[in-house]
N, CA, C and O atoms as a GROMACS GRO file, in nm:
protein
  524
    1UNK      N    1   7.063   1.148   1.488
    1UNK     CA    2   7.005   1.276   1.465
    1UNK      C    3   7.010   1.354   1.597
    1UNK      O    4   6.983   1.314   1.711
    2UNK      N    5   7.047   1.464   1.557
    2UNK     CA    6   7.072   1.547   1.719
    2UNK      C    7   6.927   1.609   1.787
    2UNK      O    8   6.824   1.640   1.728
    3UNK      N    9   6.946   1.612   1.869
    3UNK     CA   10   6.786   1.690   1.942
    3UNK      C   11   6.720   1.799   1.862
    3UNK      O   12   6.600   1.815   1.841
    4UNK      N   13   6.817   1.867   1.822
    4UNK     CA   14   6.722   2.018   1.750
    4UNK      C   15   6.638   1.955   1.649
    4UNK      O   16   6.515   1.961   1.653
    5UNK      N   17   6.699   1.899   1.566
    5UNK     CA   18   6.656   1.817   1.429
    5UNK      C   19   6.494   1.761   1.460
    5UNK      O   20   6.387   1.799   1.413
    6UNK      N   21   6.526   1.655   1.560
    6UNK     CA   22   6.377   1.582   1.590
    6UNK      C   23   6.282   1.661   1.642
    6UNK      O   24   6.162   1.660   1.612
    7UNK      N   25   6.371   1.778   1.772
    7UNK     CA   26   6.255   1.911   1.772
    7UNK      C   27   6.176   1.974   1.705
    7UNK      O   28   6.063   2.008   1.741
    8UNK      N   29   6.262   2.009   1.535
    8UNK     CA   30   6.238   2.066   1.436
    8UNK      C   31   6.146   2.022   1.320
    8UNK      O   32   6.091   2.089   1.233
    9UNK      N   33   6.145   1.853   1.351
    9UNK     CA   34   6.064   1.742   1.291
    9UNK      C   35   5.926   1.781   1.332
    9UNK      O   36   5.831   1.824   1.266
   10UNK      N   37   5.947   1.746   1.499
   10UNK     CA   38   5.810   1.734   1.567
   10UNK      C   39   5.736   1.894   1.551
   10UNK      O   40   5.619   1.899   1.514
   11UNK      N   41   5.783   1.973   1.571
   11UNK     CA   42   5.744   2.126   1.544
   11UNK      C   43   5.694   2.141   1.352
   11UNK      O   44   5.611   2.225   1.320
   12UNK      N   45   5.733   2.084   1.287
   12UNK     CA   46   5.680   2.092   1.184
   12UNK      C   47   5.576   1.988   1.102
   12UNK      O   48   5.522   2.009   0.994
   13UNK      N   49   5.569   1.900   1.167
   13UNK     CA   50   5.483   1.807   1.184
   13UNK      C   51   5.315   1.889   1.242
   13UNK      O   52   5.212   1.915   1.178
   14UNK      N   53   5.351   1.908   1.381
   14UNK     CA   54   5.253   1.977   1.468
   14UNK      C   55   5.192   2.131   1.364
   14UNK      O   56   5.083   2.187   1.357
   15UNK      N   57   5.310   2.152   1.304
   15UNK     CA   58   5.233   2.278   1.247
   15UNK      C   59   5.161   2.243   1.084
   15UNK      O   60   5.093   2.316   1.012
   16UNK      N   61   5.200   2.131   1.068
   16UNK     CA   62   5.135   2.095   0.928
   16UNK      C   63   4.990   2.005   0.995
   16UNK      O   64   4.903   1.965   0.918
   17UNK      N   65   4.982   1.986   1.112
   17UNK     CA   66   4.844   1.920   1.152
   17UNK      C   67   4.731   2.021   1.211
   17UNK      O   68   4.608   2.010   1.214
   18UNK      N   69   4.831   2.138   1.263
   18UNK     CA   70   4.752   2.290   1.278
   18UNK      C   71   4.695   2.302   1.187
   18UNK      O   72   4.572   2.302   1.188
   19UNK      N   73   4.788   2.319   1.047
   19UNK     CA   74   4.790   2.357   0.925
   19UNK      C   75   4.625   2.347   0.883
   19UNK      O   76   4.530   2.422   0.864
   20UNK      N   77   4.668   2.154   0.882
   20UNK     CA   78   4.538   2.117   0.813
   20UNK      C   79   4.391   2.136   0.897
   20UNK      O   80   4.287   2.132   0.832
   21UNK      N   81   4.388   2.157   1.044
   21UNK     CA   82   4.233   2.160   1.074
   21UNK      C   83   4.207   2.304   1.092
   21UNK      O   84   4.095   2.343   1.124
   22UNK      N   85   4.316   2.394   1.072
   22UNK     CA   86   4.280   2.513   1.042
   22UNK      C   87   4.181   2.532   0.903
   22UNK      O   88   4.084   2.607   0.894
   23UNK      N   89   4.233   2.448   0.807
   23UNK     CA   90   4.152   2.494   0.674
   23UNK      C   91   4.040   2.431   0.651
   23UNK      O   92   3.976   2.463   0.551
   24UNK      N   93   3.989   2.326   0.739
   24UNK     CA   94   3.798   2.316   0.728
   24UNK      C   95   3.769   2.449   0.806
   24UNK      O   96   3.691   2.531   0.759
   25UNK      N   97   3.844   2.474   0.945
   25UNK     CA   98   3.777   2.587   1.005
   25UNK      C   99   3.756   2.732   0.902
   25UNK      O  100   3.646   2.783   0.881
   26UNK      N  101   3.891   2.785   0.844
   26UNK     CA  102   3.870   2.863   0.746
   26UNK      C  103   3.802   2.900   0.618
   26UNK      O  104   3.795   3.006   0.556
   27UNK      N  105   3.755   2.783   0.600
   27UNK     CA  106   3.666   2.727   0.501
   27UNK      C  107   3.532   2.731   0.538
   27UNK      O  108   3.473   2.782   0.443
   28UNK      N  109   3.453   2.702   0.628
   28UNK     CA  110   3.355   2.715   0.700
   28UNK      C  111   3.369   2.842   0.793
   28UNK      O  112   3.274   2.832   0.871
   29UNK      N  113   3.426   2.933   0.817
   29UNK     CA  114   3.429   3.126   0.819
   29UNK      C  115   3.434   3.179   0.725
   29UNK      O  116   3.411   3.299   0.739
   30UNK      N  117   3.467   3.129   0.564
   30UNK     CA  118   3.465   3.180   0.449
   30UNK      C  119   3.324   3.180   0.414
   30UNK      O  120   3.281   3.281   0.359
   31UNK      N  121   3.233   3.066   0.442
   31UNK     CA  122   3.117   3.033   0.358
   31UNK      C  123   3.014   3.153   0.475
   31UNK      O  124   2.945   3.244   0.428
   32UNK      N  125   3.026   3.124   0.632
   32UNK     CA  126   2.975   3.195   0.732
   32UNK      C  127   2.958   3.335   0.694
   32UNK      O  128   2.850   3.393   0.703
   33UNK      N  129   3.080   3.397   0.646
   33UNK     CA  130   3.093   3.526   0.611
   33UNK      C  131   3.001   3.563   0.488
   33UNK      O  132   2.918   3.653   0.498
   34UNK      N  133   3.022   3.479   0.352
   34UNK     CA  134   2.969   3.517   0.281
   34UNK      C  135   2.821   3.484   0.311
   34UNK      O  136   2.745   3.560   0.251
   35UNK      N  137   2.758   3.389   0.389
   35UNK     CA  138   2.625   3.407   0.417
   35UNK      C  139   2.560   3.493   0.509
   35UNK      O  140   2.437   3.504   0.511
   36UNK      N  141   2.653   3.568   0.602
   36UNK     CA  142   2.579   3.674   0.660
   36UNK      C  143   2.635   3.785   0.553
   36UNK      O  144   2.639   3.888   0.621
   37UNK      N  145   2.679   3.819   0.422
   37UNK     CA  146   2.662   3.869   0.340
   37UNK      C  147   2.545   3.881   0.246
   37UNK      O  148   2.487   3.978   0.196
   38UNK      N  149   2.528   3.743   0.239
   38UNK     CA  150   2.376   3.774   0.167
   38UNK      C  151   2.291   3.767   0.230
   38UNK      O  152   2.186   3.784   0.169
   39UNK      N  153   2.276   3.735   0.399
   39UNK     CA  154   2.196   3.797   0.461
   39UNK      C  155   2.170   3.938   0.479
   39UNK      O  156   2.053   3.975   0.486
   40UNK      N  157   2.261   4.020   0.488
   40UNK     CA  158   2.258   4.153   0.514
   40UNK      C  159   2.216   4.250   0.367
   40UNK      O  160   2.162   4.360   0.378
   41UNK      N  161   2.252   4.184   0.227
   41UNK     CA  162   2.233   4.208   0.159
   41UNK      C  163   2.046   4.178   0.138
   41UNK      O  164   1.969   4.271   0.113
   42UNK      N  165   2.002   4.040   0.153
   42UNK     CA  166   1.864   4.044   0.192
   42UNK      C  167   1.782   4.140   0.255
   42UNK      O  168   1.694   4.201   0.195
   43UNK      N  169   1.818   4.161   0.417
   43UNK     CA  170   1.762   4.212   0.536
   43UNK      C  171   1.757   4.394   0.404
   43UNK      O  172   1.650   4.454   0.387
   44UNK      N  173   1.878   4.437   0.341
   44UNK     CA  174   1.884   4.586   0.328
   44UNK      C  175   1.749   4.591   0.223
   44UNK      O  176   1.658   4.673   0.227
   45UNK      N  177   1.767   4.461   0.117
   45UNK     CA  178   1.636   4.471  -0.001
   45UNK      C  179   1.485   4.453   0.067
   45UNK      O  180   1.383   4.494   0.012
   46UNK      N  181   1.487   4.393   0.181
   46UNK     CA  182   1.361   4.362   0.242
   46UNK      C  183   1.335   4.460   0.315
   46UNK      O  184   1.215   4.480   0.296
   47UNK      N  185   1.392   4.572   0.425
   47UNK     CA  186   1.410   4.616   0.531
   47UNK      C  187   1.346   4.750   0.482
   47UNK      O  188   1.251   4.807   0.536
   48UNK      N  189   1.441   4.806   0.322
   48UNK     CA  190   1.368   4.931   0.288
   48UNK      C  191   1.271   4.950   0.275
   48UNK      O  192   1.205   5.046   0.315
   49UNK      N  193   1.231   4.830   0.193
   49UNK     CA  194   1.017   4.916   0.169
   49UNK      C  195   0.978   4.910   0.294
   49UNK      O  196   0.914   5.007   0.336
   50UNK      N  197   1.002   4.811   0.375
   50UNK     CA  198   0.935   4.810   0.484
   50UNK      C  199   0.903   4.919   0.599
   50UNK      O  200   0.805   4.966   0.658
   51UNK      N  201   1.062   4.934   0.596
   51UNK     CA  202   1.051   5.065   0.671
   51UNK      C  203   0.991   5.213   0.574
   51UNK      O  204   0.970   5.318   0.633
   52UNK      N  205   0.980   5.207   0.489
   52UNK     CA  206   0.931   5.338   0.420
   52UNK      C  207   0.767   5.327   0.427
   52UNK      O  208   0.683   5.418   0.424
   53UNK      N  209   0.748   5.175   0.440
   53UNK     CA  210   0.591   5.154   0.485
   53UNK      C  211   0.549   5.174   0.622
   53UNK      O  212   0.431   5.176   0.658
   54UNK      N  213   0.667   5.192   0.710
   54UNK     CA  214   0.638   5.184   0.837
   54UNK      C  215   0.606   5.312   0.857
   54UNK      O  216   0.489   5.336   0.887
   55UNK      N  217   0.692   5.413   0.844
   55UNK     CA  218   0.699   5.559   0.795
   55UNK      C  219   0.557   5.615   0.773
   55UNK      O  220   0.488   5.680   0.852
   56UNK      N  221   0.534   5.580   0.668
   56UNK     CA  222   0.425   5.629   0.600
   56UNK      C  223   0.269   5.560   0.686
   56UNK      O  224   0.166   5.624   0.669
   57UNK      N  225   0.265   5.430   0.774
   57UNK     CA  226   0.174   5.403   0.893
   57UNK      C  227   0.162   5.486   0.954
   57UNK      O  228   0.060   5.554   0.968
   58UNK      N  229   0.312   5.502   1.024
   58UNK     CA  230   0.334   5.564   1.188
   58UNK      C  231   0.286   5.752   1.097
   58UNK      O  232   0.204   5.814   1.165
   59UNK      N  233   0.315   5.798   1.013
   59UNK     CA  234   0.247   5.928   0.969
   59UNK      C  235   0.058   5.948   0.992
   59UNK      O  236  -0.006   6.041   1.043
   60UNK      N  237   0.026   5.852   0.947
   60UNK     CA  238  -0.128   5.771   0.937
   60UNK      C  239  -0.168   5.828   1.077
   60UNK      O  240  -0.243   5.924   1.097
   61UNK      N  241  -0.101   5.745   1.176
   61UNK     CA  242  -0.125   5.746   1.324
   61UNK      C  243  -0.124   5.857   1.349
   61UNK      O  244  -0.215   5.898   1.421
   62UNK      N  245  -0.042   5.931   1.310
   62UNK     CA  246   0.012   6.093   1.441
   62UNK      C  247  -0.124   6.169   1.334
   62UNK      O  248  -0.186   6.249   1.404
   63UNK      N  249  -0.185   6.164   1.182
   63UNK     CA  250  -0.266   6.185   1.193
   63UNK      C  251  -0.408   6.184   1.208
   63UNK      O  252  -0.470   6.290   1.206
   64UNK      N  253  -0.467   6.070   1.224
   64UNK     CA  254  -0.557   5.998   1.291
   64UNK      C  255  -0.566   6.034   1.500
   64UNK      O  256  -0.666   6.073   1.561
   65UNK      N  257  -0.434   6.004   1.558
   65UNK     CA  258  -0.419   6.075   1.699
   65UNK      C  259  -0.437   6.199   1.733
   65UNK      O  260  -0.475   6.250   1.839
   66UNK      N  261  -0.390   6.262   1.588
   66UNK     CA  262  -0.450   6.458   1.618
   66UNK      C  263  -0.601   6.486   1.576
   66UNK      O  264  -0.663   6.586   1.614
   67UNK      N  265  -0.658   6.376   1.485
   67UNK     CA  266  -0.789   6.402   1.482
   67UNK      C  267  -0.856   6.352   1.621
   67UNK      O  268  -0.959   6.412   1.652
   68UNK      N  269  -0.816   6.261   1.698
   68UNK     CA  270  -0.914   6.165   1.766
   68UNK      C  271  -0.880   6.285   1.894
   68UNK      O  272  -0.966   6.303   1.980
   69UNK      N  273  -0.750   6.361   1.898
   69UNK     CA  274  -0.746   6.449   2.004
   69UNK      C  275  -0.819   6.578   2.007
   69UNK      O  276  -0.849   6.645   2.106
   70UNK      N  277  -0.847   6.606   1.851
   70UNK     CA  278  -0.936   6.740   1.866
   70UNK      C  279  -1.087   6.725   1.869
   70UNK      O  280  -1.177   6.808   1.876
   71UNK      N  281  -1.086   6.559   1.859
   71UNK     CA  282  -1.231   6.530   1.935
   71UNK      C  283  -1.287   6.486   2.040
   71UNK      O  284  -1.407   6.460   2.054
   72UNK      N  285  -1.174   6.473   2.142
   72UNK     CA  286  -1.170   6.446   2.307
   72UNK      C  287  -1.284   6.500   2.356
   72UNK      O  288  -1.381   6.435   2.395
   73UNK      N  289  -1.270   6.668   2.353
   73UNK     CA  290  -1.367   6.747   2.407
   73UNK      C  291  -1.523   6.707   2.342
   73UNK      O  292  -1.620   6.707   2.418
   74UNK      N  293  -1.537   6.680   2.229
   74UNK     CA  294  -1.665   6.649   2.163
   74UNK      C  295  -1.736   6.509   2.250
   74UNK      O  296  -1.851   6.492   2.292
   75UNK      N  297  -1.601   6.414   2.254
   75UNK     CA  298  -1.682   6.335   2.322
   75UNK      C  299  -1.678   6.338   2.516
   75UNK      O  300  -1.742   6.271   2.598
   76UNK      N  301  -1.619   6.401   2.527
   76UNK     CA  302  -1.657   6.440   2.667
   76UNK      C  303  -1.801   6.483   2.703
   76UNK      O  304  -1.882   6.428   2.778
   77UNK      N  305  -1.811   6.586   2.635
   77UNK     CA  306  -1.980   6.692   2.625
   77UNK      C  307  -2.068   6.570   2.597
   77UNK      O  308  -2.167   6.547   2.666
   78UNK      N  309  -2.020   6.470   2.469
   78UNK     CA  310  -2.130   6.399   2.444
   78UNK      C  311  -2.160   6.289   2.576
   78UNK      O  312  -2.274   6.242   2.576
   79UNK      N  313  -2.092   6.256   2.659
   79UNK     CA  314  -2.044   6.168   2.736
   79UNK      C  315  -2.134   6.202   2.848
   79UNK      O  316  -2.232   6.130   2.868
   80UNK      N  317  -2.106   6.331   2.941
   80UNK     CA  318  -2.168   6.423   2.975
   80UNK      C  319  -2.312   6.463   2.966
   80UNK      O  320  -2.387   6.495   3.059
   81UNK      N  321  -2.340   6.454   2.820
   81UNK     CA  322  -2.510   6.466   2.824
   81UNK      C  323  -2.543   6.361   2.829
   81UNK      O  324  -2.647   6.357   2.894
   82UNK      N  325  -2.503   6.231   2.785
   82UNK     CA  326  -2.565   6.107   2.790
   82UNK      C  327  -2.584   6.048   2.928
   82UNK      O  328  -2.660   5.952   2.944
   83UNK      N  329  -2.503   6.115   3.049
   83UNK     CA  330  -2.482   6.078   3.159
   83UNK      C  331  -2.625   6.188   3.253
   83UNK      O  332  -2.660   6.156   3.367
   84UNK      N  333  -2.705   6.342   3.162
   84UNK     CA  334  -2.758   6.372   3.201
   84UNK      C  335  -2.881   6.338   3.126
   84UNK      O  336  -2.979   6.407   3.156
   85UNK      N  337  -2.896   6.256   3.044
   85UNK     CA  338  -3.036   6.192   2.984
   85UNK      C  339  -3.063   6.106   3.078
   85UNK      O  340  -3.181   6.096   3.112
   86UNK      N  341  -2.948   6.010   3.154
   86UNK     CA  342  -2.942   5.896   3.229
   86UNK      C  343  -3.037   5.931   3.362
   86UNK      O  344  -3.107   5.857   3.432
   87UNK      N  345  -3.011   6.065   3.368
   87UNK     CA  346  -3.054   6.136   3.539
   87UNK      C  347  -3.176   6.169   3.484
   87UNK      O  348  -3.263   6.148   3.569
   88UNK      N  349  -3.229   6.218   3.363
   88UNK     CA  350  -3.336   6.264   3.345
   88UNK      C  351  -3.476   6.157   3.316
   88UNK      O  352  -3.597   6.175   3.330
   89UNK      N  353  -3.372   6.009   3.254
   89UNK     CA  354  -3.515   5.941   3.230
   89UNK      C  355  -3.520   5.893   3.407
   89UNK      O  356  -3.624   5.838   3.441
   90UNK      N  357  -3.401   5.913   3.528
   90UNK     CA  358  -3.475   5.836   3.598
   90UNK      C  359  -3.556   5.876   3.643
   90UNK      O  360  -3.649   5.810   3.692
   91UNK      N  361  -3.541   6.045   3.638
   91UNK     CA  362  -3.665   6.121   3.731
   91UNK      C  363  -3.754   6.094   3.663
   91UNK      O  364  -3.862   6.105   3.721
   92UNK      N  365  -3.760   6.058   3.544
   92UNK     CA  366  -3.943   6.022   3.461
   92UNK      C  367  -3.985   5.909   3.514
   92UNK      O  368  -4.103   5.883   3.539
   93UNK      N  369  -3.871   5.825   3.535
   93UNK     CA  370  -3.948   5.720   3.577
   93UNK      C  371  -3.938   5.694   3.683
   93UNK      O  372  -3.942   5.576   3.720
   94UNK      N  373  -3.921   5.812   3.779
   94UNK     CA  374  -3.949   5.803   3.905
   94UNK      C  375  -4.118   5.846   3.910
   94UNK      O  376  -4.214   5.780   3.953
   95UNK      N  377  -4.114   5.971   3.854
   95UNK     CA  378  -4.264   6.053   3.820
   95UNK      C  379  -4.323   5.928   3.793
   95UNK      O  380  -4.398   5.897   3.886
   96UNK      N  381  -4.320   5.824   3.684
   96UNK     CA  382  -4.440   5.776   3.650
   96UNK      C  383  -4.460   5.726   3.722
   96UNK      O  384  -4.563   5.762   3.780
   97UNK      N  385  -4.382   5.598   3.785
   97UNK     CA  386  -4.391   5.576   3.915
   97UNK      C  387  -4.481   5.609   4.039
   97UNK      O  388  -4.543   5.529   4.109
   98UNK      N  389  -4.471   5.745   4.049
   98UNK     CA  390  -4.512   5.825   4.112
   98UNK      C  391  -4.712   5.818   4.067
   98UNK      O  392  -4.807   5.780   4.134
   99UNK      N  393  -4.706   5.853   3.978
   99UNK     CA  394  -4.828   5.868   3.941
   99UNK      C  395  -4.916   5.739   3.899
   99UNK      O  396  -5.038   5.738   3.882
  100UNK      N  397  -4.843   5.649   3.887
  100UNK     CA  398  -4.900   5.498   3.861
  100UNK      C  399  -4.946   5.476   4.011
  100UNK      O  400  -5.065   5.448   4.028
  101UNK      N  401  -4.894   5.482   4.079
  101UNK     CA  402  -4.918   5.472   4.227
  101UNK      C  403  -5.009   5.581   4.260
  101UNK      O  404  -5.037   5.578   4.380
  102UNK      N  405  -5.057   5.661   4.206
  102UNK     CA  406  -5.172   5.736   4.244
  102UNK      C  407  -5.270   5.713   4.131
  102UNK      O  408  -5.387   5.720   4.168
  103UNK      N  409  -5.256   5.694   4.038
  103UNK     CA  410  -5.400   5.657   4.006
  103UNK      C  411  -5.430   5.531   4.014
  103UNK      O  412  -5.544   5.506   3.974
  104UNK      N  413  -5.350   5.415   4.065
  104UNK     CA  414  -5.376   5.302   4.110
  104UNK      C  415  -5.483   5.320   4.263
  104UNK      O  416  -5.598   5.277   4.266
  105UNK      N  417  -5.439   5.368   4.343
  105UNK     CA  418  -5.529   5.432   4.478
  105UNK      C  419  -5.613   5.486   4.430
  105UNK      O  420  -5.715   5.469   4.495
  106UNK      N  421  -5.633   5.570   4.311
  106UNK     CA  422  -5.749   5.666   4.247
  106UNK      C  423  -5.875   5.530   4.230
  106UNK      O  424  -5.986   5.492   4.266
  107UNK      N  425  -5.781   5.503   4.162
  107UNK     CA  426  -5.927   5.371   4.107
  107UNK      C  427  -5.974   5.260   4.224
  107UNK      O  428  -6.087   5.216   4.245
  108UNK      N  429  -5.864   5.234   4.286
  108UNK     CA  430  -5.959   5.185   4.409
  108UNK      C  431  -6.073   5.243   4.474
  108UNK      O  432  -6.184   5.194   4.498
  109UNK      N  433  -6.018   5.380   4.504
  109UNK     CA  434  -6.126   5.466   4.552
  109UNK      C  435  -6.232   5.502   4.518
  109UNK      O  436  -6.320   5.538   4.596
  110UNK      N  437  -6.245   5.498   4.361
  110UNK     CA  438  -6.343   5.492   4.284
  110UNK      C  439  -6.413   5.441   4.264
  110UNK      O  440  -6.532   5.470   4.250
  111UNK      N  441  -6.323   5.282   4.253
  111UNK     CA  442  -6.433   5.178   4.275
  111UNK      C  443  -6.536   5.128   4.390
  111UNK      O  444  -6.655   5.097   4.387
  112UNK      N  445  -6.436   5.134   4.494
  112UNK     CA  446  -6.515   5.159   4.613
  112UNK      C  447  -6.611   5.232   4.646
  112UNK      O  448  -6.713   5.195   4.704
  113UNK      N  449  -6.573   5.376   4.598
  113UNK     CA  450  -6.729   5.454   4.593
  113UNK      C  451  -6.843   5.426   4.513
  113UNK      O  452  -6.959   5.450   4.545
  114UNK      N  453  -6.795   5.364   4.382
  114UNK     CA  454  -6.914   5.325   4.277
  114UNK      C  455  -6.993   5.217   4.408
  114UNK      O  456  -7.116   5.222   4.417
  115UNK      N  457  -6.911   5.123   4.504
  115UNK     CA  458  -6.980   4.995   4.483
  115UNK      C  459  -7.096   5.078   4.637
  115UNK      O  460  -7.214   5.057   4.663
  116UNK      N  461  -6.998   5.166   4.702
  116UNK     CA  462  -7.057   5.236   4.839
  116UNK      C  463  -7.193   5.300   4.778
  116UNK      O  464  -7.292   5.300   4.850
  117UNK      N  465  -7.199   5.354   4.648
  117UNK     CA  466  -7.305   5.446   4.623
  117UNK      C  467  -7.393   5.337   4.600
  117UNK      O  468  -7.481   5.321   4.684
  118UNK      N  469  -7.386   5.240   4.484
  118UNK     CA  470  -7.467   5.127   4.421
  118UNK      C  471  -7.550   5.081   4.551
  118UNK      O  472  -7.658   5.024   4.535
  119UNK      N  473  -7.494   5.107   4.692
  119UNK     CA  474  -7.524   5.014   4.786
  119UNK      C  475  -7.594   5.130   4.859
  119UNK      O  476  -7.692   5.059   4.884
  120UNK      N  477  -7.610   5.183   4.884
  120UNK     CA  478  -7.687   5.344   4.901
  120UNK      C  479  -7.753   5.392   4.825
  120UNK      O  480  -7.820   5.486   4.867
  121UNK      N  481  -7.767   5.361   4.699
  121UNK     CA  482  -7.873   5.383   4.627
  121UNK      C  483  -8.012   5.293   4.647
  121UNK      O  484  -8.124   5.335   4.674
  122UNK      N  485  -7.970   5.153   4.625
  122UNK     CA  486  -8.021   5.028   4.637
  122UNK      C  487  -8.102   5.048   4.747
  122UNK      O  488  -8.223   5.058   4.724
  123UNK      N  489  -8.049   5.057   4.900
  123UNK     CA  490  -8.097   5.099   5.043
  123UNK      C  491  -8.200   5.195   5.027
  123UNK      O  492  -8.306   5.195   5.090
  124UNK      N  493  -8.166   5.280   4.937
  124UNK     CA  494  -8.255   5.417   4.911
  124UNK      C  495  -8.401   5.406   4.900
  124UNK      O  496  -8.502   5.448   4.957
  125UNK      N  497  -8.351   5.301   4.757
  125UNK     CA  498  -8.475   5.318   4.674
  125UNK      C  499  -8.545   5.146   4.758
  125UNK      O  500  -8.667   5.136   4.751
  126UNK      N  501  -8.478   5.041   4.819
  126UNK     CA  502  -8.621   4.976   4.870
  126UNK      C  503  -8.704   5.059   5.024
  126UNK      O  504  -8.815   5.048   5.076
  127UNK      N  505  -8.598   5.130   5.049
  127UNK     CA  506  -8.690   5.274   5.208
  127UNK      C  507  -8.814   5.289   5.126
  127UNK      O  508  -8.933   5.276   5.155
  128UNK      N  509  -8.736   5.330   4.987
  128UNK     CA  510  -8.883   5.440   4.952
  128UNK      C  511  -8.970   5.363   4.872
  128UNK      O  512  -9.088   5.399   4.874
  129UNK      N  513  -8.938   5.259   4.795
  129UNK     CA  514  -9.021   5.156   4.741
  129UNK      C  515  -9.111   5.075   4.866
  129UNK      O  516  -9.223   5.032   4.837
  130UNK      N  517  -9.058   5.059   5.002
  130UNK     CA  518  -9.104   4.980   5.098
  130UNK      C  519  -9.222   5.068   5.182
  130UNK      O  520  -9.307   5.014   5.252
  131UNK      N  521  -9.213   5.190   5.164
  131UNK     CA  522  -9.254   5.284   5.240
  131UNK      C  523  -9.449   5.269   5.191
  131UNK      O  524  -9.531   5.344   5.242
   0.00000   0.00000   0.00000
């Protein structure tokens, strides 16, 4: 047999062994394909409501965000006075403060004088009982 021949052997040999591990590979890109087919076919039946629900959220938001923005200022003011009730009870309870501490001294003083007079009276009346 001349050289071309056995060339022509071995070359067709080699391409019938191509042949064959080409067709598990092609066979397994056939099945690949058709399953990211019915993936994509999935993802489109699942994907729509979803997104038409998403839609109809994200609408929700922008109006819920324009209400909560045209009440910024409301709660600023409210924010604002609550921050001047804060200043106002302290001065009260600085005042009471203030005045607890004076009629606390009041009543000492008071008492002290009750006990100064009781004791000057007492003195008084044995002078003039003794007399």
């Amino acid at each position: 047999m001349p050289l071309a021949g056995i060339a022509l052997i071995i070359i067709a040999v080699a391409l019938c062994v191509l042949v064959l591990t080409f067709i598990p590979t092609l066979v397994a890109i056939k099945r690949a394909a058709t399953s990211v087919g019915d993936l994509a076919d999935m993802v489109q039946t699942e994907l729509k409501p979803t997104l038409h629900e998403l839609t109809s959220v994200l609408t929700d938001l922008k109006t819920v965000g324009g209400g909560v923005a045209e009440h910024t200022d409301d709660v600023k003011r409210f924010m604002a006075e609550l921050g001047e009730v804060g200043t106002n009870l302290h001065t009260i309870n600085r005042s009471v403060g203030v005045v607890t501490g004076v009629l606390n001294t009041t009543s000492a003083w008071t008492t002290g004088a009750k006990v100064a007079g009781k004791y000057i009276l007492e003195r008084y009346l044995r002078k003039r009982g003794g007399m």
